[in-house]
N, C-alpha and C positions, 0 to 999 in steps of 0.2 A: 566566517560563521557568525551568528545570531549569536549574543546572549541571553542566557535565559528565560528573561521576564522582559523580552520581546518580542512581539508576535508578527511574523512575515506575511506579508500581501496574501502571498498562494494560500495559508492555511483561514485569514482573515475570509478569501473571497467563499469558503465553502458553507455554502448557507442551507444544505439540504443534503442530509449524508446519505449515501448512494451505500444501500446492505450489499452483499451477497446473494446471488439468486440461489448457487448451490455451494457446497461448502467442499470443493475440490479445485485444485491446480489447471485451471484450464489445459494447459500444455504438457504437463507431466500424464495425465489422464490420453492424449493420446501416444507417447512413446512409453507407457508400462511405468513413468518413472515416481516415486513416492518423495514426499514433501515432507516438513516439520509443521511452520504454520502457514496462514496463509493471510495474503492481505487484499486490499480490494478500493482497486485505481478511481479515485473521485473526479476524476473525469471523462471516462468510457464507463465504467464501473467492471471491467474487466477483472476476476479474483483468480490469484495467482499466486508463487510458493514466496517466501520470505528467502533470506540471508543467510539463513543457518540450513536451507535446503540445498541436495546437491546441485540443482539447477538453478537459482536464484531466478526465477522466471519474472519477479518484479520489477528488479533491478535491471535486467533486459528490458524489459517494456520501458520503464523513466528513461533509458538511453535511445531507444530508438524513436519513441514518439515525445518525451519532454513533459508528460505527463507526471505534475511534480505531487500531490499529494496519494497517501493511500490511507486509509483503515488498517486496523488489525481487523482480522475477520475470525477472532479466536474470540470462545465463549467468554464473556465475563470483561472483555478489555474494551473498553473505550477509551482510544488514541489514533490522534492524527499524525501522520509521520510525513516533512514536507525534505521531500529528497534535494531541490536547490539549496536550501538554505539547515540545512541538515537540524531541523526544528521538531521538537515534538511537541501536544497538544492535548489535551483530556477533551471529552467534550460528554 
């Protein structure tokens, strides 16, 4: 792991922050299932549940496709969360 007043490649390379189109769990939305927050992959822009959701649908996605940073996609928060290097970011 990174210490904290340095900043990893993946969160460096994100030059152009990829919103939310809509503000629900892509995947929880088709099996009925509900979410806490949700965050939103800077590389498909895919928005999807967090960590503290029963289905962590993000943390699936970073394992299956290696897609390492995301958004919070909650009001009011501006942060990058880079899942390799377990780094966070304001921005």
């Amino acid at each position: 792991m990174m210490q904290d007043d340095e900043t990893c490649q993946h969160l460096a390379a994100v030059t152009d922050i990829k919103q939310p189109q809509d503000y629900v769990c892509e995947e929880c939305i088709k099996t009925h299932s509900s979410w806490m927050h949700l965050r939103t992959c800077q590389t498909c822009g895919v928005t999807l549940c967090c960590d503290s959701s029963p289905n962590t649908h993000m943390t699936k996605h970073f394992h299956a496709t290696g897609h390492p940073v995301v958004i919070s996609a909650e009001a009011g928060e501006r942060w990058l969360w880079c899942y390799v290097d377990e780094l966070v970011q304001g921005y």
